[in-house]
SEDREN-426824 format. One record per residue: x, y, z of N, C-alpha, C, O in turn; residue in three letters. Coordinates in Angstrom, 2 decimals, decimal comma. Layout:
BEGIN
PT     n.u     n.v     n.w    ca.u    ca.v    ca.w     c.u     c.v     c.w     o.u     o.v     o.w residu
PT       X       Y       Z       X       Y       Z       X       Y       Z       X       Y       Z    ALA
...
//
This chain:
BEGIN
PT     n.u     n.v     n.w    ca.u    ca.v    ca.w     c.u     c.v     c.w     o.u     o.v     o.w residu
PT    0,83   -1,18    0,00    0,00    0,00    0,00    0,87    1,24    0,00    2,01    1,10    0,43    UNK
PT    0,52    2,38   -0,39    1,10    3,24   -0,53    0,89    4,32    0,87    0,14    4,10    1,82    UNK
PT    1,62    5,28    0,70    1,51    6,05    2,04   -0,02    6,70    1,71   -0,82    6,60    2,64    UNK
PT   -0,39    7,20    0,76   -1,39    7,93    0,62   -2,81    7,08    0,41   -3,85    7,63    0,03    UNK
PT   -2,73    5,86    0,67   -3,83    5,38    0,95   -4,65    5,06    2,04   -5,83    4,76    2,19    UNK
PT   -3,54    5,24    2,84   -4,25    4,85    4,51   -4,19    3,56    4,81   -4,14    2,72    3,91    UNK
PT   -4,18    3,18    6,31   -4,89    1,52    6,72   -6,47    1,19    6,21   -6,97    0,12    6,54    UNK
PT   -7,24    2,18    5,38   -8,53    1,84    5,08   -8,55    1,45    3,69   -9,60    1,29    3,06    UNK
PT   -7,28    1,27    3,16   -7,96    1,23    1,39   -7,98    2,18    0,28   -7,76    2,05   -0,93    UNK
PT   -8,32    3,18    1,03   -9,02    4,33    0,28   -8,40    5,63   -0,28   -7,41    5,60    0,45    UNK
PT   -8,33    6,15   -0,62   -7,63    7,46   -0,98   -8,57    8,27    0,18   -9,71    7,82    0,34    UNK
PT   -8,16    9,38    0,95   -9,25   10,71    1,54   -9,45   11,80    0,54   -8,60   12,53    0,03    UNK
PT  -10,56   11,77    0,39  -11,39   12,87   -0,08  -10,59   14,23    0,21   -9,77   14,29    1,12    UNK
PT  -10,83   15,13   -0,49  -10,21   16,34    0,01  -11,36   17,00    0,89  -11,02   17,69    1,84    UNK
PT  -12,84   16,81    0,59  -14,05   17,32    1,40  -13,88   16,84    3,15  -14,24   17,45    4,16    UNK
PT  -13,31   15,76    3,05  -13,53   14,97    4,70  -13,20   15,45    5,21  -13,40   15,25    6,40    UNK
PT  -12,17   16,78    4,70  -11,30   17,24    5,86  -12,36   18,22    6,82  -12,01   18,46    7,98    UNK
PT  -13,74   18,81    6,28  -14,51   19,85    6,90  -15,68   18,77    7,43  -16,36   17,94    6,82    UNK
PT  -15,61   19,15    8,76  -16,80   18,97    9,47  -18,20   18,78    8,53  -18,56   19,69    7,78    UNK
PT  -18,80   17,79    8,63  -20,19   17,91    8,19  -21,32   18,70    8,73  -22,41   18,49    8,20    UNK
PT  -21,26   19,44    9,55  -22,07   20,32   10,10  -21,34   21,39    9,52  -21,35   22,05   10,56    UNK
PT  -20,82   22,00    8,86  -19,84   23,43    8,50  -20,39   23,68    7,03  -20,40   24,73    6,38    UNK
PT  -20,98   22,00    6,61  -21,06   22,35    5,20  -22,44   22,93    5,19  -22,63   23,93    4,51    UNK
PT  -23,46   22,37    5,90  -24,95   22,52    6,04  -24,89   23,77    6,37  -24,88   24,35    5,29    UNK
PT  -24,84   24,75    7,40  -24,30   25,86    7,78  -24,38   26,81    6,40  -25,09   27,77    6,10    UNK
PT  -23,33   26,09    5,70  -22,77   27,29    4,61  -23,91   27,37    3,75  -24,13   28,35    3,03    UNK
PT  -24,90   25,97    3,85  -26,35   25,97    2,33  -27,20   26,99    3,08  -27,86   27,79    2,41    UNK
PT  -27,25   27,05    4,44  -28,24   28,04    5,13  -27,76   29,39    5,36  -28,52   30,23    5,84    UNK
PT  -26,51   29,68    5,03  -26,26   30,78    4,83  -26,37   31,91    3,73  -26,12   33,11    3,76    UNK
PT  -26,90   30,95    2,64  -26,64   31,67    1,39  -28,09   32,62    1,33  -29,25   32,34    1,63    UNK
PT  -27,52   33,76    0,85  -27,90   34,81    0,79  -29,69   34,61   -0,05  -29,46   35,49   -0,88    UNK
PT  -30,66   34,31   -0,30  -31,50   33,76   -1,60  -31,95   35,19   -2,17  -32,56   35,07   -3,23    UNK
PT  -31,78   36,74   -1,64  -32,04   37,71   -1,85  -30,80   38,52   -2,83  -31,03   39,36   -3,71    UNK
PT  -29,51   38,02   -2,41  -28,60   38,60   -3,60  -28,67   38,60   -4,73  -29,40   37,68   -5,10    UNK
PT  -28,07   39,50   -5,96  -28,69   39,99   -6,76  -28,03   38,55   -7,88  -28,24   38,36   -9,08    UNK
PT  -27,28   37,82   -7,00  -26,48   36,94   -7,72  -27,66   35,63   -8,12  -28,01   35,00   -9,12    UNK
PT  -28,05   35,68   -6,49  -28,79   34,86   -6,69  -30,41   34,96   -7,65  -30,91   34,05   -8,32    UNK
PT  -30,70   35,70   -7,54  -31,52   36,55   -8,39  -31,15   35,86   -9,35  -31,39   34,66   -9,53    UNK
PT  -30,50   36,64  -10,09  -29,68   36,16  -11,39  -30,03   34,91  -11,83  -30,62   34,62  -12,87    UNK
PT  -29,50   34,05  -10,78  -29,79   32,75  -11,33  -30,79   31,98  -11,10  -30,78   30,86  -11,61    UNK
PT  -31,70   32,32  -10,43  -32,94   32,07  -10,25  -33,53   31,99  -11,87  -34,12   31,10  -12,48    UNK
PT  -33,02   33,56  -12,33  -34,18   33,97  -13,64  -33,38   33,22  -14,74  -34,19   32,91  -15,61    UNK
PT  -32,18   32,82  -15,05  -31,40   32,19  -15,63  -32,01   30,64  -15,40  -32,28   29,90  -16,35    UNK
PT  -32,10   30,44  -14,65  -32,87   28,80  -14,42  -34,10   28,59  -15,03  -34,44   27,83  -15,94    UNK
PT  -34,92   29,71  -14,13  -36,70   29,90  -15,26  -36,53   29,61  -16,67  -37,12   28,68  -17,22    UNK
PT  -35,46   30,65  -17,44  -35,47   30,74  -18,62  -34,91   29,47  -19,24  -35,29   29,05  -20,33    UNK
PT  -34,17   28,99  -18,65  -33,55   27,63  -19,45  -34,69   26,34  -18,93  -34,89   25,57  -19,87    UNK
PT  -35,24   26,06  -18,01  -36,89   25,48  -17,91  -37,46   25,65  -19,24  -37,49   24,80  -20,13    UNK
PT  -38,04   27,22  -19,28  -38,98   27,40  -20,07  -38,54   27,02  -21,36  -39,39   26,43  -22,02    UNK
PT  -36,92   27,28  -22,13  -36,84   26,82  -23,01  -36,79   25,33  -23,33  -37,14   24,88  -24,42    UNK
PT  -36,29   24,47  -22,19  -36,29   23,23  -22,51  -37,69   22,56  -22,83  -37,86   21,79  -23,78    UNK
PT  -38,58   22,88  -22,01  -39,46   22,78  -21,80  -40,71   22,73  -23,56  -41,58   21,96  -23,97    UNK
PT  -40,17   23,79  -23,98  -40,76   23,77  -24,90  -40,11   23,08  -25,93  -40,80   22,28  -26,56    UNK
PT  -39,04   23,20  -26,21  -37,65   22,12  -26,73  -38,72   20,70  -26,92  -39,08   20,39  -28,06    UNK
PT  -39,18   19,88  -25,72  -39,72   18,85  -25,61  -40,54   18,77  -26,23  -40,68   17,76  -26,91    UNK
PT  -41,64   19,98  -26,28  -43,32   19,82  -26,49  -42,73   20,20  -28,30  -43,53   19,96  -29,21    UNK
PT  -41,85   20,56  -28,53  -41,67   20,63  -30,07  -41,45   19,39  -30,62  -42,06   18,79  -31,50    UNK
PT  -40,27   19,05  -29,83  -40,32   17,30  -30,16  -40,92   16,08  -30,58  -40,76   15,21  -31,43    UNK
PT  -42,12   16,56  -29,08  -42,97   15,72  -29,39  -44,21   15,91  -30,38  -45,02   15,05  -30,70    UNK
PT  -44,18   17,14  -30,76  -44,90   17,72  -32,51  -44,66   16,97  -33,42  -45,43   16,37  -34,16    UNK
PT  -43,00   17,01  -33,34  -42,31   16,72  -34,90  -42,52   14,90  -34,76  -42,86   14,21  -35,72    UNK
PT  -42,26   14,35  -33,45  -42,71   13,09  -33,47  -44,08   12,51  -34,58  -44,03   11,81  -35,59    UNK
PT  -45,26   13,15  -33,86  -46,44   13,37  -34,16  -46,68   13,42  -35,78  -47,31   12,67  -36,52    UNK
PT  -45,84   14,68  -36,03  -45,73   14,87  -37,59  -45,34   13,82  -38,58  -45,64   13,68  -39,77    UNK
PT  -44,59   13,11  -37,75  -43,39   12,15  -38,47  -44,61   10,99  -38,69  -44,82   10,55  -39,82    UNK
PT  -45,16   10,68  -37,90  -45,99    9,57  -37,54  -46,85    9,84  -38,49  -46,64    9,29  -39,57    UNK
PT  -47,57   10,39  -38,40  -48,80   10,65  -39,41  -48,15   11,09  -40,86  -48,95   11,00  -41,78    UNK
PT  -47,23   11,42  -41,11  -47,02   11,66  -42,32  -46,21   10,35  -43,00  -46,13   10,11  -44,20    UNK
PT  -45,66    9,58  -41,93  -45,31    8,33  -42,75  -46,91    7,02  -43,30  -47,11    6,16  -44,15    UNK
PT  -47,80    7,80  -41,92  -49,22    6,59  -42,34  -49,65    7,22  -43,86  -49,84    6,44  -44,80    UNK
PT  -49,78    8,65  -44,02  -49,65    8,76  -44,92  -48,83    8,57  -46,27  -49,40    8,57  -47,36    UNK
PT  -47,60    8,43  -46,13  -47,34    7,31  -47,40  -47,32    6,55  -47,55  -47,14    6,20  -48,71    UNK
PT  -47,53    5,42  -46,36  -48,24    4,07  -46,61  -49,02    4,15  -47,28  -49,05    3,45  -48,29    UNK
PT  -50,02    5,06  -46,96  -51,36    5,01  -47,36  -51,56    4,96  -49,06  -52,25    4,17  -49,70    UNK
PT  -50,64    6,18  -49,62  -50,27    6,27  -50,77  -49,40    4,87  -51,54  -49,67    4,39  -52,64    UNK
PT  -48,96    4,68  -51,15  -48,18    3,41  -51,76  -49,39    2,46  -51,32  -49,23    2,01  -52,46    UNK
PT  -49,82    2,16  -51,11  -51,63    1,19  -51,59  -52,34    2,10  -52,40  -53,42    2,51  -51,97    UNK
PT  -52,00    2,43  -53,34  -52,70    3,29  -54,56  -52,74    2,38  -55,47  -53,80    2,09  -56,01    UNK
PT  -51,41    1,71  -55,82  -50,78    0,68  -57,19  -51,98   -0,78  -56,73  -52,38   -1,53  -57,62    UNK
PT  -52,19   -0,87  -55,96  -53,13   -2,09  -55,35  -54,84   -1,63  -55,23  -55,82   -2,35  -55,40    UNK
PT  -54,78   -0,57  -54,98  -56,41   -0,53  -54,58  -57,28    0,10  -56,01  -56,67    1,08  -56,46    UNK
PT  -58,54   -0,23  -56,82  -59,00    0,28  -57,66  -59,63    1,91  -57,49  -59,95    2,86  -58,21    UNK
PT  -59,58    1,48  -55,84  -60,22    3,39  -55,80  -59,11    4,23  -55,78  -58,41    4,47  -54,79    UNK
PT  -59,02    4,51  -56,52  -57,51    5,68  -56,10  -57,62    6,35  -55,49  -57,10    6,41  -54,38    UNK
PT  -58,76    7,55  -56,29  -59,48    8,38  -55,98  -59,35    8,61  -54,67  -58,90    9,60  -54,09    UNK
PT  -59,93    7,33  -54,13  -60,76    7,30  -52,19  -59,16    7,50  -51,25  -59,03    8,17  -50,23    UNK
PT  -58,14    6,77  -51,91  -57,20    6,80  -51,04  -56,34    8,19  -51,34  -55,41    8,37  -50,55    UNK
PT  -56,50    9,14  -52,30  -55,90   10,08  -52,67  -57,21   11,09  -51,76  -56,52   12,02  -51,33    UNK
PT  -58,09   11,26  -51,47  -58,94   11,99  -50,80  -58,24   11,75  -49,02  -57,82   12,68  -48,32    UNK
PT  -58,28   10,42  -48,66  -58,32    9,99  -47,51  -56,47   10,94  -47,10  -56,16   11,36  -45,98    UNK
PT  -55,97   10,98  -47,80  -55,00   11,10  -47,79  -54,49   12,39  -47,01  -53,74   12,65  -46,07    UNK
PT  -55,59   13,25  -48,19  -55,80   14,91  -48,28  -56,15   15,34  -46,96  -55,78   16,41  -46,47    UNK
PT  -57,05   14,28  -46,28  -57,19   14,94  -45,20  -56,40   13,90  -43,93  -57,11   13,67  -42,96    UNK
PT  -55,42   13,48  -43,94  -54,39   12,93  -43,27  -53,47   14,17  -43,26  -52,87   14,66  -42,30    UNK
PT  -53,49   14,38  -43,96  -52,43   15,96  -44,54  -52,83   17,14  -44,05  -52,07   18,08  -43,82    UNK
PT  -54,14   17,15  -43,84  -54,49   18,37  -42,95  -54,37   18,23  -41,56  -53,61   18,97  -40,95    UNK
PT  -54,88   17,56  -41,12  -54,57   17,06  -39,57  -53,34   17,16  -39,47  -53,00   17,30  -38,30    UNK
PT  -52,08   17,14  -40,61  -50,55   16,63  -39,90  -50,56   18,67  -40,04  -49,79   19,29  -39,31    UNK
PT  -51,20   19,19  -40,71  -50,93   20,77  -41,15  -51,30   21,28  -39,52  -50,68   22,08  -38,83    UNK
PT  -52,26   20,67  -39,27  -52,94   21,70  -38,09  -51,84   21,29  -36,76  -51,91   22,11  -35,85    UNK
PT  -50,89   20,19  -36,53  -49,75   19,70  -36,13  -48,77   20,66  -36,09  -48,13   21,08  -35,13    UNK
PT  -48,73   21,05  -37,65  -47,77   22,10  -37,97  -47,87   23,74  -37,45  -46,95   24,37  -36,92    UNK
PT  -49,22   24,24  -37,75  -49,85   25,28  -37,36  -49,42   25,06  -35,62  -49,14   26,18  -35,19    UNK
PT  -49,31   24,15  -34,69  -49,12   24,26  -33,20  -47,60   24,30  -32,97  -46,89   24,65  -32,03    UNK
PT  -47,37   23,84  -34,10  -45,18   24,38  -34,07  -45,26   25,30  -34,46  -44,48   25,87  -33,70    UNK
PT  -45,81   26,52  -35,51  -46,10   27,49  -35,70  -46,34   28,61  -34,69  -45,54   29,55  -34,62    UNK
PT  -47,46   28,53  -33,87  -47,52   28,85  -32,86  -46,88   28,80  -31,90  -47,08   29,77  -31,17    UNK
PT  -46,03   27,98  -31,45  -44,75   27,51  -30,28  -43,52   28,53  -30,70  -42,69   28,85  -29,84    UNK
PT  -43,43   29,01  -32,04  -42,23   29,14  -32,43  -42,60   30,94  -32,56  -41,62   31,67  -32,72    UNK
PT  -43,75   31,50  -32,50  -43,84   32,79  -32,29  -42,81   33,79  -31,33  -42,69   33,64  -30,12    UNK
PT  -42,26   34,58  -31,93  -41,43   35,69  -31,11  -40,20   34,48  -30,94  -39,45   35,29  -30,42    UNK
PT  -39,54   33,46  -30,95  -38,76   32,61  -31,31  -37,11   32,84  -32,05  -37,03   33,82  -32,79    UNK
PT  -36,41   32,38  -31,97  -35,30   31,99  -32,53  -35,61   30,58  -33,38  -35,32   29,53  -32,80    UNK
PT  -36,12   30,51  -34,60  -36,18   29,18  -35,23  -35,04   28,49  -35,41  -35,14   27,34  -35,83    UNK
PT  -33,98   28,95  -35,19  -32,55   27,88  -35,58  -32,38   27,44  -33,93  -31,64   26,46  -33,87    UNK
PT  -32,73   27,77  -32,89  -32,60   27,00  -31,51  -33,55   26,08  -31,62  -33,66   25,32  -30,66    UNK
PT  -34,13   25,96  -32,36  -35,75   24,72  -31,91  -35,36   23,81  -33,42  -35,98   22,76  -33,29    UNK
PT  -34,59   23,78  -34,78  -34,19   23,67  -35,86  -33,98   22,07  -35,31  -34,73   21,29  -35,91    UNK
PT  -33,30   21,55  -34,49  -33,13   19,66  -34,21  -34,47   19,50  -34,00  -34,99   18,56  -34,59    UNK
PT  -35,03   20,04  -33,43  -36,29   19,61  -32,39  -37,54   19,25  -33,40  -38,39   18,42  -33,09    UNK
PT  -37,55   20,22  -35,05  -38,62   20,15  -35,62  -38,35   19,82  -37,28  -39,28   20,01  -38,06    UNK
PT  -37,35   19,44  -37,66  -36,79   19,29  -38,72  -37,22   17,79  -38,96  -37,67   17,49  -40,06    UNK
PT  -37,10   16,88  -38,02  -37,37   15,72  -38,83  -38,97   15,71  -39,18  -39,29   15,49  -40,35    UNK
PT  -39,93   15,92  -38,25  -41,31   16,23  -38,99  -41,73   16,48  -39,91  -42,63   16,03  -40,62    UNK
PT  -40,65   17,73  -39,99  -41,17   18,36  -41,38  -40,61   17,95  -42,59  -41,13   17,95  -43,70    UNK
PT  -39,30   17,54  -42,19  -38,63   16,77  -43,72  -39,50   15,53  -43,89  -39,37   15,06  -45,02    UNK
PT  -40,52   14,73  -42,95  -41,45   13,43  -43,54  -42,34   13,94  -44,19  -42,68   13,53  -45,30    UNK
PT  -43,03   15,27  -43,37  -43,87   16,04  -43,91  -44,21   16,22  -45,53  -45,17   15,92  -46,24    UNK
PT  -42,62   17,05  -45,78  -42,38   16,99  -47,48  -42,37   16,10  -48,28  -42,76   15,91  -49,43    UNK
PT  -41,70   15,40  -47,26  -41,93   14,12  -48,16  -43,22   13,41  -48,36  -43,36   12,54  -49,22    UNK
PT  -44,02   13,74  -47,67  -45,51   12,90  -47,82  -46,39   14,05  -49,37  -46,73   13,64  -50,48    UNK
PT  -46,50   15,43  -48,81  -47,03   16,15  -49,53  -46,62   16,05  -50,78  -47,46   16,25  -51,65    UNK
PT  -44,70   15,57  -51,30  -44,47   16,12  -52,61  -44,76   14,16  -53,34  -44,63   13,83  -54,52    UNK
PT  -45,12   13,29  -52,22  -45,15   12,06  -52,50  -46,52   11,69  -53,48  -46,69   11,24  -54,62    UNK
PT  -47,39   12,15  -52,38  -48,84   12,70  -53,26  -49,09   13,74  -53,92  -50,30   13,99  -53,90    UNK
PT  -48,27   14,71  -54,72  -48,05   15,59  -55,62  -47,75   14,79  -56,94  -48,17   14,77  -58,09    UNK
PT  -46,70   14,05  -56,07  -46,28   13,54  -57,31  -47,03   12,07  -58,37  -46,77   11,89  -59,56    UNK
PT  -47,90   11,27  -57,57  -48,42   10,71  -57,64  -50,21   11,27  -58,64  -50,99   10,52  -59,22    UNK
PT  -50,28   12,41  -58,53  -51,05   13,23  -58,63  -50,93   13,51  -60,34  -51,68   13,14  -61,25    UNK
PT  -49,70   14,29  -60,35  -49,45   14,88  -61,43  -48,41   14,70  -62,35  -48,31   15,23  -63,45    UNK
PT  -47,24   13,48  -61,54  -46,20   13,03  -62,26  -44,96   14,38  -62,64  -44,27   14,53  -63,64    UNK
PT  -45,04   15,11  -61,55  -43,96   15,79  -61,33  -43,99   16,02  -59,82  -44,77   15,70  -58,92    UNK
PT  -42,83   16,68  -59,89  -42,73   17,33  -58,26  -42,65   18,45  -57,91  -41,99   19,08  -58,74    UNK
PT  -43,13   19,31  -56,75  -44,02   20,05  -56,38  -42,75   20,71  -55,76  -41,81   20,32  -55,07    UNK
PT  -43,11   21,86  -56,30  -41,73   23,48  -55,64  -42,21   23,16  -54,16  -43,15   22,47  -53,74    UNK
PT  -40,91   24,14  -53,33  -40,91   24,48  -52,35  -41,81   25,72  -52,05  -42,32   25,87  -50,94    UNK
PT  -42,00   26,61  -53,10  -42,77   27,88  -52,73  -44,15   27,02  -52,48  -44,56   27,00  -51,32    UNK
PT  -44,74   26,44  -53,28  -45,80   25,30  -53,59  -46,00   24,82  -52,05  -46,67   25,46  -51,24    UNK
PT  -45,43   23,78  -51,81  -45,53   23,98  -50,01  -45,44   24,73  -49,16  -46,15   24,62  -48,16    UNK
PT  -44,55   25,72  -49,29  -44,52   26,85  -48,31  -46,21   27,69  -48,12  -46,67   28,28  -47,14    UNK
PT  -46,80   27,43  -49,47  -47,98   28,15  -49,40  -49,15   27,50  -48,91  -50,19   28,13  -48,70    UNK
PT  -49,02   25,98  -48,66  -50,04   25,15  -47,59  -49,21   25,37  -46,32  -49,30   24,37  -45,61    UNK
PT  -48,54   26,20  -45,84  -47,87   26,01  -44,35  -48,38   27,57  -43,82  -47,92   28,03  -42,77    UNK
PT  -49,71   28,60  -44,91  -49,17   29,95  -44,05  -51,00   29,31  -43,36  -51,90   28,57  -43,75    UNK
PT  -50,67   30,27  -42,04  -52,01   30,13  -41,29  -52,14   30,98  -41,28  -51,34   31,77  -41,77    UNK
PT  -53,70   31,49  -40,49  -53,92   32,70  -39,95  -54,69   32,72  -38,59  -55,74   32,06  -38,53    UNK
PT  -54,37   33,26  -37,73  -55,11   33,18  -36,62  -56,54   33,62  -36,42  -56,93   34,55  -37,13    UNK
PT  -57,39   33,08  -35,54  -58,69   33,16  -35,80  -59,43   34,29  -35,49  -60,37   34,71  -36,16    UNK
PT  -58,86   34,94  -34,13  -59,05   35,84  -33,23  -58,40   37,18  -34,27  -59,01   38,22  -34,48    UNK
PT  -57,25   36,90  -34,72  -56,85   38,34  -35,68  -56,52   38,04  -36,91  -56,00   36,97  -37,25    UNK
PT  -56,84   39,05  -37,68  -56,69   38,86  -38,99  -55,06   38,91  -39,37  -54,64   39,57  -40,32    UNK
PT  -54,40   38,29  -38,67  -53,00   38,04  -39,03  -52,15   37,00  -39,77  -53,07   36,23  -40,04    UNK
PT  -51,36   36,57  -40,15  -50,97   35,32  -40,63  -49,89   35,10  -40,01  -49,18   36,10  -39,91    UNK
PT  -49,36   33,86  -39,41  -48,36   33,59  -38,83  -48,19   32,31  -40,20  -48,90   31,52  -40,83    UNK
PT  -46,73   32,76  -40,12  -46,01   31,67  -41,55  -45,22   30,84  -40,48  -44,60   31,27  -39,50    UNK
PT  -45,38   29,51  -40,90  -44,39   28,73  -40,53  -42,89   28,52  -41,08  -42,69   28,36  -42,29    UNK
PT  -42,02   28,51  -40,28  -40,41   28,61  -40,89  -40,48   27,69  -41,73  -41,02   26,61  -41,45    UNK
PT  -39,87   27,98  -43,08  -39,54   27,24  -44,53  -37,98   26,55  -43,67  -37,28   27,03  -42,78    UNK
PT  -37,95   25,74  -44,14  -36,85   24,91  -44,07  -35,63   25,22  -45,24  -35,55   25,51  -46,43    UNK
PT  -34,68   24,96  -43,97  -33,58   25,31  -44,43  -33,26   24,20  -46,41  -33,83   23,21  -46,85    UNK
PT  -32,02   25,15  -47,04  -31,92   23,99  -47,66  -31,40   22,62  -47,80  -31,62   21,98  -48,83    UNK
PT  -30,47   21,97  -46,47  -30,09   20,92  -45,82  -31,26   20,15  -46,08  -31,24   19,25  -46,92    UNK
PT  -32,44   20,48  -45,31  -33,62   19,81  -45,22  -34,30   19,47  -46,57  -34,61   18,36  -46,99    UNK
PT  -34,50   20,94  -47,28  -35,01   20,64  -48,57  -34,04   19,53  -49,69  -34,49   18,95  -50,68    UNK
PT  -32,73   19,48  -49,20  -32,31   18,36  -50,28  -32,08   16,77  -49,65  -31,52   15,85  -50,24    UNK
PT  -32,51   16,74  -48,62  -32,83   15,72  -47,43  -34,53   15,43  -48,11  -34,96   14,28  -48,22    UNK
PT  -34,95   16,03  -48,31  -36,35   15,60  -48,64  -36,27   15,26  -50,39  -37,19   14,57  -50,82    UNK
PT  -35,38   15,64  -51,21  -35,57   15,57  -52,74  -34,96   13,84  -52,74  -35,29   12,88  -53,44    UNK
PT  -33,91   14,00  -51,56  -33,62   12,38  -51,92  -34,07   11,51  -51,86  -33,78   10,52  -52,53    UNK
PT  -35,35   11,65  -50,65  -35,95   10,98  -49,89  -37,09   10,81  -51,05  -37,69    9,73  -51,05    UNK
PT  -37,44   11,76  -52,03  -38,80   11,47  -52,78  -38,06   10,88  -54,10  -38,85   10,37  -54,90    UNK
PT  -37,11   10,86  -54,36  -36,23   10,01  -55,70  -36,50    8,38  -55,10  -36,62    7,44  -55,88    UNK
PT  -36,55    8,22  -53,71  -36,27    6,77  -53,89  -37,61    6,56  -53,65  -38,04    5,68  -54,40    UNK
PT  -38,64    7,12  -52,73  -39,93    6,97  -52,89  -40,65    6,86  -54,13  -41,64    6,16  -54,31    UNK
PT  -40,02    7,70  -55,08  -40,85    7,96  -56,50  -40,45    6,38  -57,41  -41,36    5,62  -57,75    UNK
PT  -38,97    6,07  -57,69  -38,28    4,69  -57,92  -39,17    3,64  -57,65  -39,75    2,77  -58,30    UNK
PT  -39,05    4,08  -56,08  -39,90    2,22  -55,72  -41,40    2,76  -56,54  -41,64    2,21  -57,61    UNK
PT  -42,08    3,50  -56,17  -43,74    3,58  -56,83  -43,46    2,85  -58,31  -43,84    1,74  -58,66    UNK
PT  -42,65    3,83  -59,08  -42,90    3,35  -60,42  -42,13    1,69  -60,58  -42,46    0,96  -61,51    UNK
PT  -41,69    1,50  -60,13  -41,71   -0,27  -60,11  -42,09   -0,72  -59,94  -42,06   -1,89  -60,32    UNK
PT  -43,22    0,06  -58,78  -44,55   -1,12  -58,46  -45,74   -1,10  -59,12  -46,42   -2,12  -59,21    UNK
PT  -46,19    0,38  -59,78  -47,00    0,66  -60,75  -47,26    0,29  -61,91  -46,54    0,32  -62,91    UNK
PT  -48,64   -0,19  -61,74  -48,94   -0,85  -62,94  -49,23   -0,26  -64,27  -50,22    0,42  -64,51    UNK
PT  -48,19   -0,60  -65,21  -48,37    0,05  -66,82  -49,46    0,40  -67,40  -50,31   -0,49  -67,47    UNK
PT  -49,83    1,90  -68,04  -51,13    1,93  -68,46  -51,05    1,64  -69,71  -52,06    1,59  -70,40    UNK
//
């Protein structure tokens, strides 16, 4: 054993050396009125409140993700089902429900920094595109601009005649989504039956 281990084994703490009553003392001493403490009081709130919402964005883009992948399931049973029609309707309004999803990240992100919340809501919306330009494309046999979507994403609030736009995605995202509809579009037309 070495000298600095003791007859116990152990290395000593550098803390052991203070009384355990000296330390308690010092937590009841602290000032909770200094301006320091202050400080970090409101520094704490604020990093709460942002995490906080951090989460509830999360769990949006989750949401988004979810429903916009049932929706291209849904679409890829087009090549199989004789109603098209019914599943291209059913679809439309799968797509609104994931919009009104969107419209509540919209709202979350008011008075905002959109590049701090940018991890939190990016994957949603890149399934998102991908669902909308999936059934665009399915539709019309091309694919559908970004202005084109940007213009199903503006809302307006009910109470004022205002419009709150939802943040357009960066172009990372937008070429994250073109790849994503090349191999979506590939598999369709291989599975699509020749007219």
């Amino acid at each position: 054993m070495s000298s600095k281990e003791g007859s116990g084994g152990f290395r000593k703490r550098k803390h052991d050396n203070f009384p355990h009553g000296q330390r308690k003392d010092e937590k009841n001493n602290v000032n909770s009125s200094s301006s320091l403490m202050v400080s970090f009081k409101s520094f704490q709130l604020e990093l709460d409140t942002r995490h906080d919402k951090y989460e509830r964005l999360v769990k949006l883009s989750r949401d988004i993700t979810i429903e916009s992948k049932r929706t291209i399931f849904l679409l890829h049973r087009i090549t199989s089902d004789p109603n098209g029609e019914e599943i291209l309707n059913e679809s439309e309004a799968k797509l609104e429900a994931v919009r009104q999803k969107i419209k509540q990240v919209a709202q979350e992100l008011i008075g905002e920094d959109m590049y701090q919340f940018h991890r939190a809501i990016s994957p949603g919306l890149q399934e998102y595109v991908e669902a909308v330009s999936f059934q665009y494309f399915i539709k019309t046999r091309s694919l559908i601009s970004v202005k084109e979507i940007n213009k199903q994403l503006i809302f307006t609030v009910e109470d004022k005649e205002e419009e709150t736009n939802t943040p357009s995605s960066n172009p990372h995202d937008e070429q994250l989504c073109t790849w994503s509809l090349k191999a979506l579009a590939s598999r369709w037309e291989g599975a699509a039956p020749s007219s």
